[in-house]
N, CA and C of each residue as an Amber inpcrd file, in Angstrom:
protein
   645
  -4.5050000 223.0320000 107.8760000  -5.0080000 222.8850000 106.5130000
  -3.9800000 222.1400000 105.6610000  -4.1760000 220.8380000 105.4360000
  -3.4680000 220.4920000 103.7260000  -3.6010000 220.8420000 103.1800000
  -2.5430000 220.9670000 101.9920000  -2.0030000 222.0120000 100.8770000
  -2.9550000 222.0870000  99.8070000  -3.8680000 222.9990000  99.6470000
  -5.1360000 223.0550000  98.8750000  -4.9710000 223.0990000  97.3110000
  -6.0750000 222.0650000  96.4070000  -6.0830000 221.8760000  95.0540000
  -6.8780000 223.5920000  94.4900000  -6.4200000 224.5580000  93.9740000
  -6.9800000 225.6440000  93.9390000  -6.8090000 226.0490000  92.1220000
  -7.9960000 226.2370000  91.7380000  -8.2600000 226.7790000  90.1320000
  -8.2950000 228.0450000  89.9930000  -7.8190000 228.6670000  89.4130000
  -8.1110000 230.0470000  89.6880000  -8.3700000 230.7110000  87.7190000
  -9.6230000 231.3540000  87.3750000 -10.0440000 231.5510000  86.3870000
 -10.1820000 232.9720000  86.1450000  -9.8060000 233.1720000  84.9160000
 -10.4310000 234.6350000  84.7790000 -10.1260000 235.4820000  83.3550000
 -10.0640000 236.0030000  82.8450000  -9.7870000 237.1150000  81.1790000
  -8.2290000 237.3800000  81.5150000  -7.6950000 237.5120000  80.2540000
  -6.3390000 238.1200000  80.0850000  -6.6480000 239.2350000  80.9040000
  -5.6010000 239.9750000  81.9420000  -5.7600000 241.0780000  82.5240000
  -6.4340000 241.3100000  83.6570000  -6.9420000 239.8530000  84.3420000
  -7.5480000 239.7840000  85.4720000  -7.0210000 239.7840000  86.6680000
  -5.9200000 239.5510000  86.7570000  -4.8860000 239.6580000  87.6640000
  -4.6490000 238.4080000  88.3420000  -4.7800000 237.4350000  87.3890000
  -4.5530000 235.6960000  87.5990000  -3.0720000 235.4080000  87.8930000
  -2.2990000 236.0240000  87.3840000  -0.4890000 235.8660000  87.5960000
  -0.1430000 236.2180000  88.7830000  -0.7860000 237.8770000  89.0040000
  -0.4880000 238.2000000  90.7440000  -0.8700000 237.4150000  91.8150000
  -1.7660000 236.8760000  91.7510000  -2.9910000 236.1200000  92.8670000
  -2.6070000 234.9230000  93.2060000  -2.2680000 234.1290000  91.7080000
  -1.4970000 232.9210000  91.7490000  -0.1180000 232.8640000  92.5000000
   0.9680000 233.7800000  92.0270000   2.1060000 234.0380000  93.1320000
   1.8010000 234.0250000  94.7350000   0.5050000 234.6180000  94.9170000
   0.4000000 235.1350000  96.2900000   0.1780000 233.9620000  96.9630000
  -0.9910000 232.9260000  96.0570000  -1.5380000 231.5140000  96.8970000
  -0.8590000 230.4730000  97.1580000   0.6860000 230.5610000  95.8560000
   1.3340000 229.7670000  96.4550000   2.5450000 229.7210000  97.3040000
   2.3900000 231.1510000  97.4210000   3.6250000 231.5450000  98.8850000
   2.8790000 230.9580000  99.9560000   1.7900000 231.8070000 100.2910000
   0.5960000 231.5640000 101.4090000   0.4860000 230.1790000 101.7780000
   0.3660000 229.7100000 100.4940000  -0.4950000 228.3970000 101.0270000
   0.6950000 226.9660000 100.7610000   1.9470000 227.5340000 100.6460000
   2.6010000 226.4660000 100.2490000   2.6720000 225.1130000  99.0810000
   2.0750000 225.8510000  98.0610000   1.4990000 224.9980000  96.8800000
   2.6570000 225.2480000  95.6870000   2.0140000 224.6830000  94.5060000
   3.0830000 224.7230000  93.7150000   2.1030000 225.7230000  92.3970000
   2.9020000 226.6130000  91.7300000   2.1520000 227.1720000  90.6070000
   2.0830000 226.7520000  89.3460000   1.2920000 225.9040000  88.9250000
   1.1530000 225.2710000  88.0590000   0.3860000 226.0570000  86.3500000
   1.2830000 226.1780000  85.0380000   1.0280000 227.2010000  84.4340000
   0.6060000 226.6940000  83.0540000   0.0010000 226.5910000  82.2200000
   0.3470000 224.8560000  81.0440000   1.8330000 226.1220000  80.1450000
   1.6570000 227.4230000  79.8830000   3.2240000 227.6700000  79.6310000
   4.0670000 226.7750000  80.1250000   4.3590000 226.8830000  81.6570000
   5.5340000 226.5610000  82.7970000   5.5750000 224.9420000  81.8790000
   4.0040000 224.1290000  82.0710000   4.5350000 222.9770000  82.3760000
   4.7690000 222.3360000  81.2820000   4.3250000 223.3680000  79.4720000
   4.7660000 222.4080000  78.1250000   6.3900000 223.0310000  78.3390000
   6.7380000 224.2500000  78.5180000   8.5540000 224.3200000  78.4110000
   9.0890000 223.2270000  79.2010000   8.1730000 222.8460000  80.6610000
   9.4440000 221.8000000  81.3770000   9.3830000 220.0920000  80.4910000
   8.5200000 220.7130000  80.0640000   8.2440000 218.6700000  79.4610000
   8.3850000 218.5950000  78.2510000   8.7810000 219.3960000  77.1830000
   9.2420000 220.0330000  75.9450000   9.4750000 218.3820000  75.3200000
  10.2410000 217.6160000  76.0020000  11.0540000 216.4170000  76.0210000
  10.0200000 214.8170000  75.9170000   8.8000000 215.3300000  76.4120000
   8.2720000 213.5720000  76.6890000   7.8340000 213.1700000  75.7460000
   8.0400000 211.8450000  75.7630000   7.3670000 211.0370000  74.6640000
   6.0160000 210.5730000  74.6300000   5.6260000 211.5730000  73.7090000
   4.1350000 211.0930000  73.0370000   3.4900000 210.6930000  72.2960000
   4.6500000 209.4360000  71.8650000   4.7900000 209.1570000  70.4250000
   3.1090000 208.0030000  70.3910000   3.1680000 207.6020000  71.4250000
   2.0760000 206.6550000  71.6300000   0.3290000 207.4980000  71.3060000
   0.4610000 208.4290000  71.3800000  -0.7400000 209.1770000  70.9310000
  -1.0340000 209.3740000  69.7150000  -0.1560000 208.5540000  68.5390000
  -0.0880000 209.2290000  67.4940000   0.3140000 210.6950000  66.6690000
   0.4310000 211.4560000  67.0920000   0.6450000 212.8520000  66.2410000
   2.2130000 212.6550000  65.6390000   2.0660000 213.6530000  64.8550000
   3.1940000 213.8570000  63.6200000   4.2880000 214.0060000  64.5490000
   4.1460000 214.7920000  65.5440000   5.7260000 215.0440000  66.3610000
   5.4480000 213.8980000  67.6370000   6.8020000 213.4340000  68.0190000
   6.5370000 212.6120000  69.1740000   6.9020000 213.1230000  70.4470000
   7.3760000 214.4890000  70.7600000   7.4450000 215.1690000  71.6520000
   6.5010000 216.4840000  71.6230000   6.2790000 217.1620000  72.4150000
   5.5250000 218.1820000  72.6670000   6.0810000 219.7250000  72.1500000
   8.0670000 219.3960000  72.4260000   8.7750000 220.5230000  71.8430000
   8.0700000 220.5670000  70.4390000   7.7940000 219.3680000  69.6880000
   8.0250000 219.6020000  68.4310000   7.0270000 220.3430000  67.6370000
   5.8000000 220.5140000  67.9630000   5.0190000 221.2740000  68.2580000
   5.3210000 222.5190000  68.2200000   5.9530000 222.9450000  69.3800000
   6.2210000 224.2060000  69.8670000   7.1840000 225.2750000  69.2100000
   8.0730000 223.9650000  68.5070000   9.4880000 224.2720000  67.7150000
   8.9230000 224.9430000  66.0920000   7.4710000 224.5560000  65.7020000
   7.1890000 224.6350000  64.2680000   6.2820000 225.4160000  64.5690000
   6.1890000 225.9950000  66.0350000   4.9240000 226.9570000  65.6720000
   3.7220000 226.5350000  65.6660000   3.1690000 225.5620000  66.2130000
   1.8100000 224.6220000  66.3820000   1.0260000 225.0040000  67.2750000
  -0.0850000 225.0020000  67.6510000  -0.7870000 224.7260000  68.6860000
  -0.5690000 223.0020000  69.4120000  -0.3530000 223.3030000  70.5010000
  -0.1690000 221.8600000  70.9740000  -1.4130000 221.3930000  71.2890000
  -1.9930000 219.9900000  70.9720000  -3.1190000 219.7870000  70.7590000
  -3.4700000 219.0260000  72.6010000  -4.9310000 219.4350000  72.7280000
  -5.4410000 219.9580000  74.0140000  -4.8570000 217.8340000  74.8690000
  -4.4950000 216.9260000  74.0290000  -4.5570000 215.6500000  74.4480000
  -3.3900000 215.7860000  74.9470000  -2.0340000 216.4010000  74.4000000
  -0.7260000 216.6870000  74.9140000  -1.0030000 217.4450000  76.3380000
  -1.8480000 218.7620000  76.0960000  -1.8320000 219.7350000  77.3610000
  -2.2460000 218.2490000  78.2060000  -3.3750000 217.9880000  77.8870000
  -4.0240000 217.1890000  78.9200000  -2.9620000 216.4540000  79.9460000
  -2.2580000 215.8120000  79.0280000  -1.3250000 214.8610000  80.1400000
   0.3400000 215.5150000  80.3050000   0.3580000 216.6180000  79.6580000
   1.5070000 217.3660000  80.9300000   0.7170000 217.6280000  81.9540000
   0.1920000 218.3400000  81.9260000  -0.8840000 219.0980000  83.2690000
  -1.0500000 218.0380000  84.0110000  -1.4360000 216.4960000  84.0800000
  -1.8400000 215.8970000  84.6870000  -0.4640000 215.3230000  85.6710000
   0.7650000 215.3280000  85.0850000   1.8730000 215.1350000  85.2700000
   2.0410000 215.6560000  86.2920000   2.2110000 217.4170000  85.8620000
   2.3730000 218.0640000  86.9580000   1.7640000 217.8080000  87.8350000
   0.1890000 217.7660000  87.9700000  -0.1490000 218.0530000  89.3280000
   0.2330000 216.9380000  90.3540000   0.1290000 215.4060000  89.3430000
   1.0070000 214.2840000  90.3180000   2.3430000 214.7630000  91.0290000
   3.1960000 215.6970000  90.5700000   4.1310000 215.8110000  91.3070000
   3.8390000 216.4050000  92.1770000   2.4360000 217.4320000  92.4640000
   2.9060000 218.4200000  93.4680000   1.6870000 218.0670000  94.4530000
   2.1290000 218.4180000  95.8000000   1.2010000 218.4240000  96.9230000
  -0.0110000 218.9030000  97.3340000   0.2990000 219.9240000  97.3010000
  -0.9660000 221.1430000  96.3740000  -0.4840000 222.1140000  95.1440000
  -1.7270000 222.7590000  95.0240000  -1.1420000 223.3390000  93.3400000
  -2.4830000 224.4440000  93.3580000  -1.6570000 225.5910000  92.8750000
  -2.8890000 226.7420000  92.1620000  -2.7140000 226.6880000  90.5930000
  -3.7960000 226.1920000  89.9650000  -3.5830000 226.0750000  88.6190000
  -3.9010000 227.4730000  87.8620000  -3.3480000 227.7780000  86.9640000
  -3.6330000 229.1610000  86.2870000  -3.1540000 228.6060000  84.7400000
  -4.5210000 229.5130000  83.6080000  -4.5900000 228.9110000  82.4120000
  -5.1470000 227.4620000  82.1540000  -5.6270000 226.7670000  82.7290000
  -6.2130000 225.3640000  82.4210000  -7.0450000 225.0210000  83.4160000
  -8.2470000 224.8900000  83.0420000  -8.7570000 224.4470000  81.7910000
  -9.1210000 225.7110000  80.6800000  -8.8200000 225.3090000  79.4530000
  -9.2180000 226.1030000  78.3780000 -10.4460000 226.1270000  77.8620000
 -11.0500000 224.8070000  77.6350000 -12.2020000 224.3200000  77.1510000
 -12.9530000 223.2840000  78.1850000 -14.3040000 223.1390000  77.7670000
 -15.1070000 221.9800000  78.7140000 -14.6380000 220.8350000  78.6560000
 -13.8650000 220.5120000  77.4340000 -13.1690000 219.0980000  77.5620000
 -12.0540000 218.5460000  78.5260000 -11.1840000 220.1370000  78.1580000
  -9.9630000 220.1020000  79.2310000 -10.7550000 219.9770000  80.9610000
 -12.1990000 220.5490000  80.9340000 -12.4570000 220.8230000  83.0140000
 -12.8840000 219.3480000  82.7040000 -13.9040000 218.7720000  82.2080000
 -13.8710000 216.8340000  82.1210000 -12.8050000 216.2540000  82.6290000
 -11.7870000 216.3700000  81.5880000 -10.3220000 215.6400000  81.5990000
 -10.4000000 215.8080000  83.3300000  -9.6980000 216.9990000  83.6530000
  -9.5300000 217.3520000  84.9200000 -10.1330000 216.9930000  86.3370000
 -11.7320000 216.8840000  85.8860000 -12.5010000 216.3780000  87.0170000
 -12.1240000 215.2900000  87.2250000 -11.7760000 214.6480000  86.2900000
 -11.5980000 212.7430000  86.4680000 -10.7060000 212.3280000  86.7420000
  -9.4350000 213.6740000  87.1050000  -7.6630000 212.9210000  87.5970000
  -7.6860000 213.7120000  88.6740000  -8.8090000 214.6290000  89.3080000
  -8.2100000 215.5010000  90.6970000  -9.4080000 215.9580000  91.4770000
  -9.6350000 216.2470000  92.6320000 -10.5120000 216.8780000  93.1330000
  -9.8780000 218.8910000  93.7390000 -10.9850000 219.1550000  93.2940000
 -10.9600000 220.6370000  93.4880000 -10.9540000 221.5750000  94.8590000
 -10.7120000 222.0370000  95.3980000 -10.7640000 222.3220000  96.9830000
 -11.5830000 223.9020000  95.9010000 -10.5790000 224.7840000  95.5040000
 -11.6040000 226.2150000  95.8100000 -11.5200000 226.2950000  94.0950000
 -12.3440000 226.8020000  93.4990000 -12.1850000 227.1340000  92.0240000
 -12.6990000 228.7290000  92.2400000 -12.1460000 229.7110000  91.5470000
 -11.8770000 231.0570000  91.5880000 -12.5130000 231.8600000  90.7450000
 -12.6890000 232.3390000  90.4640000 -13.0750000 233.4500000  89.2110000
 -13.4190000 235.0680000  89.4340000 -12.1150000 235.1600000  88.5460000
 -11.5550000 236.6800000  89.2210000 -12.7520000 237.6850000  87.9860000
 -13.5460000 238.2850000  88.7880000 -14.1530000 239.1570000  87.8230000
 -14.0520000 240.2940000  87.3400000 -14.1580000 241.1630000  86.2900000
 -13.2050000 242.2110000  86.0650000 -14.3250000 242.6540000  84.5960000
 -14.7960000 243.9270000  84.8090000 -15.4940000 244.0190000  83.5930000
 -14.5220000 244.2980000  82.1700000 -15.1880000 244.0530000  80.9540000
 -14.1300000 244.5150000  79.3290000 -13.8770000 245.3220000  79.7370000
 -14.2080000 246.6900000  79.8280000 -13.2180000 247.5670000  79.6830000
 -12.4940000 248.1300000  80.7540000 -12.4400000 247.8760000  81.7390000
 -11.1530000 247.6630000  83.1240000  -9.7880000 246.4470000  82.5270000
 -10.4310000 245.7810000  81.8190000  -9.6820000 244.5250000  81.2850000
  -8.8360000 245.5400000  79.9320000  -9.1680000 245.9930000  79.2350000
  -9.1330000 246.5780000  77.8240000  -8.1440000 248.1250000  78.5760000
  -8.6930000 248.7520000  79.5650000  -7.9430000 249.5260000  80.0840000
  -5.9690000 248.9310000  80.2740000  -6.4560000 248.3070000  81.7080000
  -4.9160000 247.2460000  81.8900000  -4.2170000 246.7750000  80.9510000
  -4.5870000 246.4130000  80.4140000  -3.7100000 245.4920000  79.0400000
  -2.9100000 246.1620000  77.8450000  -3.6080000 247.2860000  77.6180000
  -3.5500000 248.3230000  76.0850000  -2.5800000 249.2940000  77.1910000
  -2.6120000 249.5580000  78.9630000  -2.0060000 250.2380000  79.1860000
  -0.3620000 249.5300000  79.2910000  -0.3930000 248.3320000  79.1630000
   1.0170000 247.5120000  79.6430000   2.1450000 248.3880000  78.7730000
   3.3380000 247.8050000  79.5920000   4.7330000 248.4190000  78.7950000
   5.5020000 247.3720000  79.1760000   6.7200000 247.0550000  78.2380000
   7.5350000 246.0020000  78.8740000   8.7230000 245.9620000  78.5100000
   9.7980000 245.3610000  79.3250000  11.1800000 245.7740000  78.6210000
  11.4020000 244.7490000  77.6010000  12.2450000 245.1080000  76.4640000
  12.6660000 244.2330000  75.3830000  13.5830000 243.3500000  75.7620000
  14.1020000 243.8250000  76.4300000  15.6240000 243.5550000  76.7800000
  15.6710000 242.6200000  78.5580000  15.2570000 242.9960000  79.6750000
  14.5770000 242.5690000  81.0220000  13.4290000 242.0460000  80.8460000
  12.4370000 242.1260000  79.7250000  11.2530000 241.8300000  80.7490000
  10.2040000 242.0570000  81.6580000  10.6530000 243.5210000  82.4530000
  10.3870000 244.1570000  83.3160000   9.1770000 244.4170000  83.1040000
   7.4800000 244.7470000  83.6900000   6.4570000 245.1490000  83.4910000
   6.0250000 246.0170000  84.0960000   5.4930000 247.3920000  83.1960000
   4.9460000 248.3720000  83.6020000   3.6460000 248.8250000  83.3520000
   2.8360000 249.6240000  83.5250000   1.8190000 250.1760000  83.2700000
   1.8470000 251.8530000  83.2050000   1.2890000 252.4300000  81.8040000
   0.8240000 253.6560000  82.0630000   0.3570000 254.4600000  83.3140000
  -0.3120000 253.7370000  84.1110000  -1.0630000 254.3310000  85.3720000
  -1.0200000 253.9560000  85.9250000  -1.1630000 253.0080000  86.5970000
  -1.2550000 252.2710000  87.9520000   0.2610000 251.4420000  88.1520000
   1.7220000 251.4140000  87.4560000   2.9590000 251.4420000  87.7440000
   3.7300000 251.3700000  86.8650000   3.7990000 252.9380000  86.7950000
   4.9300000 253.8490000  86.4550000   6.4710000 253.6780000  85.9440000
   7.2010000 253.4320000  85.2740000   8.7690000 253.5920000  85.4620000
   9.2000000 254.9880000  86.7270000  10.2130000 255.1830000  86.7790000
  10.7500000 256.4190000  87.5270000  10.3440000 257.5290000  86.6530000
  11.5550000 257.1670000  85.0500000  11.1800000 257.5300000  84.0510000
  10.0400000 257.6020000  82.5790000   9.6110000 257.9100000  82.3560000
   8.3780000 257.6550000  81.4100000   9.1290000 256.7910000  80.0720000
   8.6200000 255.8410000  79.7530000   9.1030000 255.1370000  78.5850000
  10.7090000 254.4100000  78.7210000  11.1900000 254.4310000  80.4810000
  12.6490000 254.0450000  80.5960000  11.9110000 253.3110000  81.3820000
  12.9890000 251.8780000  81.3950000  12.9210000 250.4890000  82.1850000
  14.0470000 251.2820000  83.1590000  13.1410000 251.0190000  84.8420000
  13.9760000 251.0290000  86.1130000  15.2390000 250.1880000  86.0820000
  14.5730000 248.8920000  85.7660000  16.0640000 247.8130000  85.7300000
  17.3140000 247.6460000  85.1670000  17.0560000 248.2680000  83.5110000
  18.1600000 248.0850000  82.9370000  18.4280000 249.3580000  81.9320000
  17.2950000 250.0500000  82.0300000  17.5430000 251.3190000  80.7480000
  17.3090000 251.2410000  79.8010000  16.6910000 250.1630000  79.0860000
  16.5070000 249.6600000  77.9350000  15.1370000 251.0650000  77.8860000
  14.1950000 251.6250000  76.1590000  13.0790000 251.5290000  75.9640000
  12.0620000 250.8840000  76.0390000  10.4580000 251.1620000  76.9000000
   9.7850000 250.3820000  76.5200000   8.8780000 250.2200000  75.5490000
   8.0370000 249.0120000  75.4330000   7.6220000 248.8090000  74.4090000
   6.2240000 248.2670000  74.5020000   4.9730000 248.1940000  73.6950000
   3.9190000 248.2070000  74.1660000   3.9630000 246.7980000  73.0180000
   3.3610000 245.2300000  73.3840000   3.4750000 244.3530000  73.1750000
   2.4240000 244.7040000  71.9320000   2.9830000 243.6330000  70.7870000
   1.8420000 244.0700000  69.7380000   0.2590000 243.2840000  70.0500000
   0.1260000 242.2600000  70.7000000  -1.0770000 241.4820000  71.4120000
  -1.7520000 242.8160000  72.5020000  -1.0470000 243.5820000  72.6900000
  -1.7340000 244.6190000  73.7540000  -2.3330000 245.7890000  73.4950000
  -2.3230000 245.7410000  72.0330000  -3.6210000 246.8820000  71.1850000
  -4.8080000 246.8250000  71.3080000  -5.5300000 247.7730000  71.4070000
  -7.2840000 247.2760000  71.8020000  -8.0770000 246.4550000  70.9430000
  -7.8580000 246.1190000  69.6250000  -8.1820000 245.5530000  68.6650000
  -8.2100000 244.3720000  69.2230000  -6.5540000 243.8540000  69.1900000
  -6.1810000 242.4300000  69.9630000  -7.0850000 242.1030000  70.9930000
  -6.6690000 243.2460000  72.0660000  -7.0390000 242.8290000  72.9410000
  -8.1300000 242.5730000  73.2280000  -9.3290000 243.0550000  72.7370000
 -10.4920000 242.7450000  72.6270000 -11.3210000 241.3350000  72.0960000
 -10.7260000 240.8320000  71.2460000 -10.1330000 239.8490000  70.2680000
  -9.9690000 238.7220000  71.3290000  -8.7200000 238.8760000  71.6030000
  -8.2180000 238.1490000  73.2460000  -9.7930000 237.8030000  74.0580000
 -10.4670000 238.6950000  74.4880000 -11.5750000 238.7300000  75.2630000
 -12.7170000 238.0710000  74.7570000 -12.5100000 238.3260000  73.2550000
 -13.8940000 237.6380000  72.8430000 -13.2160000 235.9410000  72.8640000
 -12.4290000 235.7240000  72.2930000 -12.2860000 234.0410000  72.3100000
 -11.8620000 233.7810000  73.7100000 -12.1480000 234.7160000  75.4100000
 -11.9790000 234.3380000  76.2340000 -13.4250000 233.7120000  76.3510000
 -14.2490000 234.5940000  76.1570000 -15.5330000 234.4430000  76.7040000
 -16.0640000 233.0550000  75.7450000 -15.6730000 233.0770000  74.5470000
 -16.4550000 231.9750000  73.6160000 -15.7560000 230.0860000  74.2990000
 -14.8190000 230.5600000  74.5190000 -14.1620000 229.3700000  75.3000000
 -13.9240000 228.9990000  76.1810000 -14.0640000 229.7040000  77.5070000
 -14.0020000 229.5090000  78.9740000 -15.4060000 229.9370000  79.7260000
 -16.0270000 230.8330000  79.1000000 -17.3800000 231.1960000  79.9240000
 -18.1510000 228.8920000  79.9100000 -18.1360000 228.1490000  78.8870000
 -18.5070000 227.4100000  79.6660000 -17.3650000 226.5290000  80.5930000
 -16.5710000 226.5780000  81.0420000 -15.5260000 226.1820000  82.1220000
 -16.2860000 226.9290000  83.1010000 -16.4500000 227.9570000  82.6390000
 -17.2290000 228.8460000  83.8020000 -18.5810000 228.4540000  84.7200000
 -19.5920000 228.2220000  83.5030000 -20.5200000 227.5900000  84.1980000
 -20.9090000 226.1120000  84.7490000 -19.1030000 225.2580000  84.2050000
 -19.0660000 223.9590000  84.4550000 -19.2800000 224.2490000  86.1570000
 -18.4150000 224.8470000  86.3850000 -18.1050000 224.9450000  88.0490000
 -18.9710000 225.9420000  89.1140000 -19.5170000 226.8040000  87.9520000
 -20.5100000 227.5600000  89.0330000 -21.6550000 226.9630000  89.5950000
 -21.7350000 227.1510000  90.6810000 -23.1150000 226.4140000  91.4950000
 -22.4940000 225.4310000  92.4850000 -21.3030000 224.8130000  92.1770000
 -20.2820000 223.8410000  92.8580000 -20.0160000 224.7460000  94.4560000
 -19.8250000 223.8170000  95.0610000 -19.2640000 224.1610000  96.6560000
 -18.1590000 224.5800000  96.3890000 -16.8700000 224.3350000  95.9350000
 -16.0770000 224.7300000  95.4920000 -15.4310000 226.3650000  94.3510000
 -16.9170000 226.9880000  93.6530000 -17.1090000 228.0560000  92.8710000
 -17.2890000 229.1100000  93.9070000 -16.0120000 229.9650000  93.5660000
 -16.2120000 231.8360000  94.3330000 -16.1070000 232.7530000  93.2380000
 -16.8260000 233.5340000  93.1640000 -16.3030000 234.9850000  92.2870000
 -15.9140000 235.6030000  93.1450000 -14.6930000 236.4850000  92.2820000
 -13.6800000 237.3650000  93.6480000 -14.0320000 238.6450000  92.1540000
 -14.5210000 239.9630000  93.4370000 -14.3500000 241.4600000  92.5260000
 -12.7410000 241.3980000  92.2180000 -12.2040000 241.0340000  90.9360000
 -11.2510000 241.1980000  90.6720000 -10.8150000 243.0980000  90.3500000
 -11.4320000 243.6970000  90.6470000 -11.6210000 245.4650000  90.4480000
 -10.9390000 246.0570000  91.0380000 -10.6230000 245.1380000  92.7880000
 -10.1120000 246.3880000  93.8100000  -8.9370000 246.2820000  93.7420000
  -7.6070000 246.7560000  94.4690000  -6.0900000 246.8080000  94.3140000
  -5.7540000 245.2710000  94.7920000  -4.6010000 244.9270000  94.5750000
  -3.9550000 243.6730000  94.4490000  -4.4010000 243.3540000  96.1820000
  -4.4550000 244.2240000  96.6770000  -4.2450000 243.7400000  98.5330000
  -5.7790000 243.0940000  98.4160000  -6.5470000 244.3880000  98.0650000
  -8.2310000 243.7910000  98.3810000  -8.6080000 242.6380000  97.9670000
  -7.7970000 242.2820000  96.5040000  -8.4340000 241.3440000  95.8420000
  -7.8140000 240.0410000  96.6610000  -7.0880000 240.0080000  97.1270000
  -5.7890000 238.9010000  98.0290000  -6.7930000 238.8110000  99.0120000
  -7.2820000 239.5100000  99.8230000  -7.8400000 239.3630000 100.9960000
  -8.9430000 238.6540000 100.5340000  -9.9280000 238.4090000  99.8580000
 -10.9780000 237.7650000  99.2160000 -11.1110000 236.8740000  98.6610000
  -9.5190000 236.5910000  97.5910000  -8.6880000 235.1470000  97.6980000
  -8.9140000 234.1170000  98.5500000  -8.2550000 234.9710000  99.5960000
  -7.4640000 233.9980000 101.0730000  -8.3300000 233.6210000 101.4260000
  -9.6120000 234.5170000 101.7940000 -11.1020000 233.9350000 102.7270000
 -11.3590000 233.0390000 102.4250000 -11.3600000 232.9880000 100.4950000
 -12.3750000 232.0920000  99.8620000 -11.8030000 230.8120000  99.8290000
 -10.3320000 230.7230000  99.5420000  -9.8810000 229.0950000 100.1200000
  -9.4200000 228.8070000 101.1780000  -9.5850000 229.2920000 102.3870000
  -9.4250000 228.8780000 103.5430000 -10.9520000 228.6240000 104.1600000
 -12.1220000 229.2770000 103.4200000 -12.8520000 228.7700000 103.8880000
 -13.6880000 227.5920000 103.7120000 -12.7860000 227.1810000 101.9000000
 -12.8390000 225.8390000 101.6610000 -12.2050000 224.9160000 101.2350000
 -11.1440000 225.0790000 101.7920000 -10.1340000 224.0270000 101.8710000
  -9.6450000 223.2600000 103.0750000
């Protein structure tokens, strides 16, 4: 198998970060993040597009939304560099899966399913260190100690985006903005829904099938 072009879609809390790690150990790809790839390109010149800042930092530096023409051509950047790639977070909008169709072809596109409130559960349960980083969960993983980071001892802390309010919030402008990304690709040879519900192993195993059996 060559190193497969793989999309992988789904709600804050779907377990898109874990899955993504896993596909590109597995499959020898690169993880492609539009976070990862506006911090590495913070620097390019985009002065030719017109906007007020001519880099992408600058944007980022004032607190902006970086506008979807910038994402567009880091992302596109990246994926020229890499051999294969599991993309996670992009496309955002139907404009961004356009853009995309027209600089790459797709081997498996993903969509991890996970009902609101399994989603609303996970998220509102997160904990995290201030200080490490470290990520925990109320229930499903534990510190040793309750409210102590394993790593460093620091307190944890429950992110203010991870209130049910938010988070719900989060969910609705998931659905108002990606459900059509969603149905761009459903029906495609390339479109799997994976029960994003069962434990990290089950959901991996359903992963793997689904782009090996089309890639």
């Amino acid at each position: 198998m060559t190193e497969p072009h793989v999309l992988l879609l789904g709600a804050p809390g779907a377990g898109k970060g874990t899955q993504s790690k896993r596909i590109a150990e597995r499959f020898g790809v690169d993880h492609i993040t539009t976070g990862d790839a506006l911090r590495a390109n913070k620097g390019m010149d985009i002065s030719e597009l017109g906007f007020e800042h001519d880099t992408p930092g600058g944007f980022m530096d004032a607190g902006e939304l970086v506008p979807d023409e910038v994402v567009n051509e880091i992302v596109v950047t990246a994926l020229a560099d890499a051999d294969g790639f599991v993309l996670d977070g992009y496309p955002r909008n139907i404009e961004q899966a356009e853009f995309l169709d027209e600089r790459t072809d797709l081997d498996a596109v993903l969509l991890l399913s996970v009902p609101d409130d399994e989603l609303v559960d996970r998220l509102t349960g997160r904990r995290v260190c201030p200080d490490c980083g470290a990520n925990y969960h109320v229930e499903f993983d534990t510190p040793e100690e309750a409210g102590v980071c394993d790593e460093c001892g620091a307190a944890l802390v429950q992110r203010e985006d991870d209130t049910e309010e938010t988070v719900r919030e989060r969910l609705r402008v998931f659905r108002e903005n990606t459900e059509p990304v969603i149905e761009h690709y459903r029906g495609t040879d390339a479109f799997a829904e994976i029960d994003g519900e069962g434990t990290p192993d089950e959901v991996w195993d359903a992963v793997a099938d689904a782009i090996e059996s089309r890639a």
